[in-house]
C-alpha positions, 0 to 999 in steps of 0.5 A: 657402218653397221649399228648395234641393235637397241639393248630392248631388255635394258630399256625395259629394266630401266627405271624410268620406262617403268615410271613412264609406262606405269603412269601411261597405263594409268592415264589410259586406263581412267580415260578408257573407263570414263568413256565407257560409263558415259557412252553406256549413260545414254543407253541405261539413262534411256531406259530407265528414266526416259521422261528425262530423256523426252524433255524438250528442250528446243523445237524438236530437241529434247535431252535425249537427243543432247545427251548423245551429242554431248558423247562426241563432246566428251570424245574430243575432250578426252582425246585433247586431254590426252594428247596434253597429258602425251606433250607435256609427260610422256614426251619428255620422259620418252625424250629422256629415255630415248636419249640414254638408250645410246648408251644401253646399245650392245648385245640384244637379248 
């Protein structure tokens, strides 16, 4: 038994892909400008205040050195509140496409 190809162009057209794909991009674009300017923080923050930066804060530790440990900090933050954002948006919405793409089975163009 032979299937029909998915109707890709009719998926793309769909209203709902739209909204799905315009707040996907959305999401990812702020999260992906956020990690940037806190990734270049350290850095720039080096440069341009390094008293701050040479703060100790515990033995050898200083605020420098806890900056760019919070990096991996902020990482996992970013990629849990996506991951969140994904199971409770995208999914369903993904979900809610996938199921009516059985109906726009037909010619692929």
């Amino acid at each position: 038994m032979s299937q029909q190809p998915m109707n890709w162009v009719a998926i793309d057209a769909d209203p709902r892909f739209q909204a799905l794909h315009k707040r996907k991009t959305s999401v990812l674009w702020t999260l992906m400008v956020l990690s940037i300017v806190y990734y270049f923080l350290l850095p720039v923050g080096a440069a341009y205040t390094p008293d701050l930066f040479k703060i100790k804060v515990w033995g050898p530790v200083n605020v420098g050195i806890l900056f760019a440990l919070s990096e991996f900090i902020v990482a996992w933050g970013i990629a849990y509140y996506y991951a969140r954002t994904a199971n409770r948006v995208f999914d369903p919405m993904t979900a809610d496409i996938v199921k009516n793409a059985a109906g726009m089975k037909g010619r692929a163009a």
